[in-house]
C-alpha positions in Angstrom: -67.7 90.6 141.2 -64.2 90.2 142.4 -63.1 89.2 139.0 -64.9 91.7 137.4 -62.8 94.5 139.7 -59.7 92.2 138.7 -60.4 92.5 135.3 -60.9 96.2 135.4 -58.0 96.9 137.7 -55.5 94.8 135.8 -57.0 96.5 132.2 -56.3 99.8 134.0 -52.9 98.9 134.6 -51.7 97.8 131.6 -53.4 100.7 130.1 -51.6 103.2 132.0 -48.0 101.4 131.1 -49.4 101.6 127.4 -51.7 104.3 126.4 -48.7 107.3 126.8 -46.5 105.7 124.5 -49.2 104.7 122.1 -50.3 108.3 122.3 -47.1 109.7 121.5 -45.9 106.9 118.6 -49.4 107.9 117.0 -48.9 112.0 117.7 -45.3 111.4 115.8 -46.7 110.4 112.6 -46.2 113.7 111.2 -42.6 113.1 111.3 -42.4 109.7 109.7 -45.1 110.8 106.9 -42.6 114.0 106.6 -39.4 112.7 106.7 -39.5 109.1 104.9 -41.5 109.0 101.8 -44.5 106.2 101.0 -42.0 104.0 99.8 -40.0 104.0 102.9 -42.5 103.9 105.0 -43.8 101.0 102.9 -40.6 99.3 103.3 -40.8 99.6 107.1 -43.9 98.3 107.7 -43.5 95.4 105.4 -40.5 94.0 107.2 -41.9 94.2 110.2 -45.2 92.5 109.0 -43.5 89.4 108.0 -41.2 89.7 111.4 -44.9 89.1 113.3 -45.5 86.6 111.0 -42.2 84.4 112.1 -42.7 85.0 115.7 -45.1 82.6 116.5 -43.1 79.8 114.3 -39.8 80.7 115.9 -41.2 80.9 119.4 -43.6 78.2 119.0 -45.8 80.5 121.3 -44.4 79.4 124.4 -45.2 82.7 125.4 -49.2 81.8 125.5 -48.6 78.5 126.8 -46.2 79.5 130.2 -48.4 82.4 130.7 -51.8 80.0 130.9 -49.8 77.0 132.9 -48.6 79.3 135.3 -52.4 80.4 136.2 -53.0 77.3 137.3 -49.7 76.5 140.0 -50.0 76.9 143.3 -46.3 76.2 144.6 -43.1 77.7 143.6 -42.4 74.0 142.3 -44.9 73.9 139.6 -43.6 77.7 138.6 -40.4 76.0 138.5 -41.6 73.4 136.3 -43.7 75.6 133.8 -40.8 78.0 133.7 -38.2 75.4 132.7 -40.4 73.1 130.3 -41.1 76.4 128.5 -37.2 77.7 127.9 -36.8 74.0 126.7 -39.5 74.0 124.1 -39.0 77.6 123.4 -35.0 76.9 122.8 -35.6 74.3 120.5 -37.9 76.3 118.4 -35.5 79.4 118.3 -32.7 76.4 117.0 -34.9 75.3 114.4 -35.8 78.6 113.1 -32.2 79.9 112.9 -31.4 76.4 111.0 -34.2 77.8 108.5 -33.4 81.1 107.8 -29.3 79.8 107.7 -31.4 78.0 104.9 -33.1 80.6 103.3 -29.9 83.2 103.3 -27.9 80.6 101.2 -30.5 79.4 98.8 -32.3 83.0 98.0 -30.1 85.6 99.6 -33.0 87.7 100.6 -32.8 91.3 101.3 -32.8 93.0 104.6 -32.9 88.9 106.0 -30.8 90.0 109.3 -33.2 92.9 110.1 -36.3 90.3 109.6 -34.1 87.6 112.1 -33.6 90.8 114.7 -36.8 91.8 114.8 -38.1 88.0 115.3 -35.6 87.4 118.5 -36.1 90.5 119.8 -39.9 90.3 119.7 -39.9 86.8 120.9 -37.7 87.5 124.2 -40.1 90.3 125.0 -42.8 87.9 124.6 -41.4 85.7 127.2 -40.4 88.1 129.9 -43.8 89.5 129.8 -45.6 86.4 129.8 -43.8 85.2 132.3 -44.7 88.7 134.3 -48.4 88.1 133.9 -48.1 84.9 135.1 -46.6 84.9 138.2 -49.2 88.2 138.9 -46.8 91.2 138.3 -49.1 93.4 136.4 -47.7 96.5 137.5 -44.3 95.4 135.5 -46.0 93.7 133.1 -47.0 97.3 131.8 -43.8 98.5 133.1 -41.6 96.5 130.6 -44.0 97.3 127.5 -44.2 100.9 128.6 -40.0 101.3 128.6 -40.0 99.3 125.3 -42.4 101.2 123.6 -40.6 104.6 125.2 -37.0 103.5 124.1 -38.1 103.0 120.5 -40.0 106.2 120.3 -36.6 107.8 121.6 -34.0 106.0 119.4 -36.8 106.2 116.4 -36.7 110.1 116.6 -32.8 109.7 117.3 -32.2 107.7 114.3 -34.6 109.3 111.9 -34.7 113.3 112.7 -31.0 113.3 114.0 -29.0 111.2 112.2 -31.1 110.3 109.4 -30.6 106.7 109.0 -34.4 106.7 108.0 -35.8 102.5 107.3 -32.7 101.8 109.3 -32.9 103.9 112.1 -36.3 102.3 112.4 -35.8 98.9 112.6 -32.9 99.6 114.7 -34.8 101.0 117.4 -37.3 98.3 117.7 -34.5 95.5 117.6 -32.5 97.5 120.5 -35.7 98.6 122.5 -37.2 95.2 122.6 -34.3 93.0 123.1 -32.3 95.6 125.9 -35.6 95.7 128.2 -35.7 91.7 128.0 -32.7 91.4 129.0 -33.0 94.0 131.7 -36.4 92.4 132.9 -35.1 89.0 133.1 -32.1 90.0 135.6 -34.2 92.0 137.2 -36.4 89.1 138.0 -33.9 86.5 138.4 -35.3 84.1 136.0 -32.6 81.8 136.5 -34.2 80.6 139.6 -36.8 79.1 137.8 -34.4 77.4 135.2 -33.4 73.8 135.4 -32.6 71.9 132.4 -31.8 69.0 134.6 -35.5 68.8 135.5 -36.7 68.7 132.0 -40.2 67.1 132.1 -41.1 65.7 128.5 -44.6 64.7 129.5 -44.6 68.3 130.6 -43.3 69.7 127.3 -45.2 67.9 125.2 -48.6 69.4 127.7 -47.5 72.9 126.2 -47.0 72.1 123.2 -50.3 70.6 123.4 -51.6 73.9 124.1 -49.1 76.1 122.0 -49.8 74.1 118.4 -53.0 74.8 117.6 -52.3 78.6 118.6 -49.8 78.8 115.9 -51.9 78.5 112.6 -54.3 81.2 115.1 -51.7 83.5 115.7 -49.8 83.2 112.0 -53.5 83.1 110.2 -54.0 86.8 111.6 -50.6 88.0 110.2 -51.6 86.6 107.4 -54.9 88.2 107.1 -52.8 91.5 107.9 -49.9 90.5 105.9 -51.5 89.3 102.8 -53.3 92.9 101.8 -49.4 94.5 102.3 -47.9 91.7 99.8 -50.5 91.6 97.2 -50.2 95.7 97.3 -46.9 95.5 96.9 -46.6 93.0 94.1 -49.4 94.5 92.2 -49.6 98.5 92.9 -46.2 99.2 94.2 -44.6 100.7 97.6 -46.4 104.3 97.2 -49.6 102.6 97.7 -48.2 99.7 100.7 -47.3 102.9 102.6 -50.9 104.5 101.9 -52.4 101.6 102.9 -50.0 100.9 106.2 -50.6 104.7 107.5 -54.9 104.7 106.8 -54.0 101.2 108.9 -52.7 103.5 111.9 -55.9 104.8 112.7 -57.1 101.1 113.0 -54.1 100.0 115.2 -55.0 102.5 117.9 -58.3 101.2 118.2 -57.0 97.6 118.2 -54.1 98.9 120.5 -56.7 100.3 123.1 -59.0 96.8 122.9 -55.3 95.2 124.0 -55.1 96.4 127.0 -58.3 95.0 128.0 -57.9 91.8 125.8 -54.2 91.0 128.1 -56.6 91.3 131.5 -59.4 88.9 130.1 -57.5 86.4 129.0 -56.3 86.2 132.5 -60.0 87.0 134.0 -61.7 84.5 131.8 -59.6 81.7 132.7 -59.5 82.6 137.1 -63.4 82.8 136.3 -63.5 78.9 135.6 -61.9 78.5 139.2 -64.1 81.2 141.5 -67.6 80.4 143.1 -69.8 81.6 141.0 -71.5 81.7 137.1 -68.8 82.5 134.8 -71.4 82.4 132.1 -73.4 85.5 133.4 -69.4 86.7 133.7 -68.8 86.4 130.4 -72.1 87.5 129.3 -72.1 90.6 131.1 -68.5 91.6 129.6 -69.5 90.7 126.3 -72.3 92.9 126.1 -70.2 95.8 128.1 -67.3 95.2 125.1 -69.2 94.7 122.2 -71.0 98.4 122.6 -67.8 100.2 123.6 -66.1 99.0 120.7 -69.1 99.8 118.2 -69.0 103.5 119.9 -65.4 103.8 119.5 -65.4 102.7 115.9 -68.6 105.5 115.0 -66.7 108.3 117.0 -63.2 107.4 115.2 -65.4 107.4 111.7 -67.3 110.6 112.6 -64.0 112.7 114.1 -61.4 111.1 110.8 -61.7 114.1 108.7 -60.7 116.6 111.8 -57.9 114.5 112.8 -56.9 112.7 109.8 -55.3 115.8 107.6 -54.3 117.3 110.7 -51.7 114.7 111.6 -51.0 113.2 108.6 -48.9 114.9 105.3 -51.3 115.9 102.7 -49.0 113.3 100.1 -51.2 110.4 102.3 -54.7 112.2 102.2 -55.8 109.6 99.7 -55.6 106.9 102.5 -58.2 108.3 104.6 -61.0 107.4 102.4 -60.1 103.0 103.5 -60.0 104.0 107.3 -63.7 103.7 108.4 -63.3 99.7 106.3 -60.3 99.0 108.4 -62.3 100.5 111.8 -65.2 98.0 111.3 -62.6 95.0 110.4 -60.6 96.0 113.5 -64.2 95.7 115.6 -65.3 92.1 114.5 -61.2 91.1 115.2 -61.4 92.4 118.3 -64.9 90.6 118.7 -63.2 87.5 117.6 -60.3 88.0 120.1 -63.1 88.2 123.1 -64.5 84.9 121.9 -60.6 83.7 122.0 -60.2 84.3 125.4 -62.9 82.1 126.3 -61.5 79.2 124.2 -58.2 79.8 126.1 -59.5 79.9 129.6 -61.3 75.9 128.5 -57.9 75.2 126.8 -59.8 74.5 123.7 -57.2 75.7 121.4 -58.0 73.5 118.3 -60.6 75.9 117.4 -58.7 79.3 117.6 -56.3 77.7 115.0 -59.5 76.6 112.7 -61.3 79.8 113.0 -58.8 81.7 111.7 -57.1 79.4 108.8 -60.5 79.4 107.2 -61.0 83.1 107.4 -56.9 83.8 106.0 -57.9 81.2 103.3 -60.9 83.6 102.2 -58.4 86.4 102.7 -56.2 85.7 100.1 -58.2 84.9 97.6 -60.5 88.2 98.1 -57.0 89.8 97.9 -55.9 88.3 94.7 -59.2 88.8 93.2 -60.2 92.2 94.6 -57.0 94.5 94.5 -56.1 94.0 90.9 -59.1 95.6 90.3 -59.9 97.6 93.0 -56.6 99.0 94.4 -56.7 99.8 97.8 -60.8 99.3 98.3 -59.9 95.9 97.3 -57.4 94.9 100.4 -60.3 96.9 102.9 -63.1 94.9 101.4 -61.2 91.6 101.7 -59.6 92.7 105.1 -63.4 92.9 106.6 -64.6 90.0 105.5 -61.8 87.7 106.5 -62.5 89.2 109.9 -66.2 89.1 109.8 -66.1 85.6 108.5 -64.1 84.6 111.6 -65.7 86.3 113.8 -69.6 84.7 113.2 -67.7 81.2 113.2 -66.7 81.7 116.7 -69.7 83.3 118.2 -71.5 79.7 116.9 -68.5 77.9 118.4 -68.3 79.3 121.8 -72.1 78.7 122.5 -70.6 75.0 123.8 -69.2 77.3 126.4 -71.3 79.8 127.1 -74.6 81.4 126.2 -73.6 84.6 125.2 -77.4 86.8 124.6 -78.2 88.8 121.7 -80.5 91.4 121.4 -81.5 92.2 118.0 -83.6 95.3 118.6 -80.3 96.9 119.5 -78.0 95.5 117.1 -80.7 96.7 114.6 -80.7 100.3 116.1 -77.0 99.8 115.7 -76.8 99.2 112.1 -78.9 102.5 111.4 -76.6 104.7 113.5 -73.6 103.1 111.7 -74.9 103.6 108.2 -75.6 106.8 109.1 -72.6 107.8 110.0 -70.7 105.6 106.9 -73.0 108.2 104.8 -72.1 111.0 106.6 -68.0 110.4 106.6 -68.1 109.9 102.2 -70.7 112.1 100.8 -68.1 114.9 102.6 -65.1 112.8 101.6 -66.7 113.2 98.3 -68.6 116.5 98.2 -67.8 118.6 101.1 -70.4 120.0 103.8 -69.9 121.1 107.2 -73.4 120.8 108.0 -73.1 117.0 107.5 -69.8 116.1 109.0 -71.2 117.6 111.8 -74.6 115.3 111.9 -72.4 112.4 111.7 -70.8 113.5 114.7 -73.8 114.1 116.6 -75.1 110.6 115.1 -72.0 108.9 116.5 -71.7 110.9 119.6 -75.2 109.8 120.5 -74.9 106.3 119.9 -71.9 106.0 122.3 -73.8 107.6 125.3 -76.7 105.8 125.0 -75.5 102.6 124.2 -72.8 102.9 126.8 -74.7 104.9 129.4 -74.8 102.5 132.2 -71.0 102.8 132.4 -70.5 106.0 132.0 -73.6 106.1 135.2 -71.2 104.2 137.1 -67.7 105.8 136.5 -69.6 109.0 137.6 -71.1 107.5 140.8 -67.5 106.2 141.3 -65.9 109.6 140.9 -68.6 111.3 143.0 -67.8 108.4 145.9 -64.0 109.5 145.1 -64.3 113.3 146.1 -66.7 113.0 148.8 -63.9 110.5 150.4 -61.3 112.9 149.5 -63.4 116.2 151.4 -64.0 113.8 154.1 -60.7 112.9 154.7 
């Protein structure tokens, strides 16, 4: 119980420091839809897909590693020694990666190959500060350093873009300024010098985080592959007007994904302190699992039931096309988010090996459903091959964390489930494709219901909680 009110506390947090920024970055899409064309836009999101996709090589996901050590010390000596093993490995990653790309700009002179370096630095120092927030318990600025970031870059976006018009340039200079000016504010505030001393370099200690860190890498580079690889094949084979389709019906996705992130940064945290509290950490997990697994289905039938309301109204009609791939991309975005709870319970074991497995398997699939699908079926193509990459990966780990724990399945309910999902699939493109009030509403009823029922003992709860919160408040 106590980690359960950890788990929702800290998700609360770190949902607070996120979900107004996210809000507003998603309410802004009508300007970037108006003011940069597909093309643009295109361009945008595919240099900062590969910048994800260098990240975890440059940084060597040090960032995963301190922020899972650190759990586990119990003196401001062991801090020390996470803290400093980290910069080391984490410096001689950033070295080896600048030694590439010095590489790469003399042999093929990409373009835009300084934005892509930006972008990588500045995305791997804001990494580190916050892991190294979460792990020494700061929550509260945790959230706070993601919520400025976030803030700054919606700021300088709209500076650079309505004001001054730099357009794909004012973009990427925002997130390159945001990211890397509140980790460097973050790290003086903390001091983090006081936990720095290359002196004290422990290689047995290194090489223990690396330990950890390596198999993460083909994991966490295997994902941006299975999000990258739709975006290149698009590009190579249909052009930029369809990448920047494809990247906004990808939005709708993201904020789903987005929201599961603030709970997926507490329970990684949760399910590892569960392995060290008194008690069963199996009925733990089990309990959350079931809790997650119907909030997310509800959320992905209410998002597919309420996209034609919201989909024309925030997007320019020149990217209407792109809301016929967004209830594919929803259901994708559920099993990865599935697969991510899974994760967290390889992470809290330290059983890395099959996080990086899981996933090159699945990115293998990916790309060759890309290559084969797209050519031939555009845009339906990348959806198709994006959910069952993400399906694939995310019934390998359910068989994989059964070493762990016995997570229960009920198959009455996930049978219920299908119906009220097809339904509401039916609904959403027979009026994509014919029109009908009567029957976008159904679907909204449909999905509506679901999400009550299935979710009805929380909902039961919250309401007992707020009741308990104003009868303490008329008390008082």
């Amino acid at each position: 119980m106590n980690e359960a009110k950890r788990l929702v506390k800290n998700t609360g947090i770190i949902a607070v420091g996120g979900m107004a920024t996210k809000l507003v970055q998603f309410l802004l899409l009508p300007l970037y839809t108006t003011v940069l064309a597909p093309a643009e836009y295109g361009a945008v999101d595919y240099l900062n897909t590969i910048a994800l996709f260098c990240v975890p090589v440059a940084s060597l996901l040090m960032d995963e590693a301190l922020f899972r050590f650190l759990i586990d010390c119990k003196t401001e000596s062991d801090r020390r020694q996470a803290v400093t093993a980290s910069v080391g490995v984490l410096g001689l990653g950033c070295i080896l990666f600048a030694a590439l790309m010095g590489v790469l700009e003399l042999t093929f002179h990409p373009e835009s190959f300084w934005w892509i370096v930006g972008l990588v630095y500045a995305g791997v120092a804001l990494q580190m500060v916050s892991a190294l927030l979460r792990g020494f318990g700061d929550t509260t600025s945790y959230a706070l350093i993601n919520f400025l970031a976030s803030a700054l870059t919606i700021v300088l976006n709209v500076l650079f873009i309505a004001v001054f018009g730099w357009g794909v340039i004012g973009m990427l200079s925002a997130t390159v300024i945001a990211q890397g000016g509140m980790s460097l504010l973050f790290a003086l505030r903390c001091r983090v010098w006081r936990f720095i001393d290359l002196s004290g370099l422990n290689r047995d200690y290194m090489m223990r985080l690396l330990k950890y860190s390596i198999p993460l890498i083909p994991n966490k580079v295997s994902w941006t592959i299975m999000n990258m690889l739709d975006r290149l094949v698009i590009m190579a084979s249909l052009g930029p007007a369809p990448a920047g389709l494809y990247a906004v019906a990808y939005k709708f996705p993201n904020v789903m994904d987005q929201v599961y992130g603030f709970f997926y940064q507490s329970w990684k945290e949760s399910s590892a302190r569960a392995l060290n509290d008194e008690g069963d950490e199996v009925a733990f997990y089990d309990a959350i699992y079931q809790a997650i697994r119907r909030f997310m289905m509800g959320v992905v039938m209410v998002m597919i039931a309420l996209m034609p309301f919201v989909y024309d109204l925030l997007i320019d009609w020149q990217y209407h096309e792109g809301i016929l791939y967004v209830p594919i991309l929803l259901l994708a975005t559920y099993f990865s988010n599935i697969s991510g709870f899974y994760g967290g319970i390889f992470t809290a074991h330290k059983d890395t090996k099959v996080m990086g497995t899981t996933t090159i398997a699945s990115a293998a699939l990916c790309l060759v459903l890309n290559l084969v699908l797209i050519p031939h079926f555009g845009l339906y193509g990348a959806s198709f091959a994006t959910i069952a990459a993400m399906f694939v990966v995310s019934e390998y780990r359910r068989i994989k964390v059964r070493a762990y724990a016995a997570l229960s399945e009920n198959r009455r309910e996930q049978f219920a489930t299908l119906l009220c999902l097809a339904a509401t699939l039916v609904c959403f493109y027979v009026y994509a494709s014919m029109g009908g009030v009567l029957l976008l509403l159904a679907g909204v009823v449909i999905a509506a219901g679901f999400f009550f029922i299935a979710n009805r003992a929380v909902i039961m709860r919250m309401l007992v909680l707020v009741q308990q919160v104003i009868r303490n408040k008329r008390a008082g």
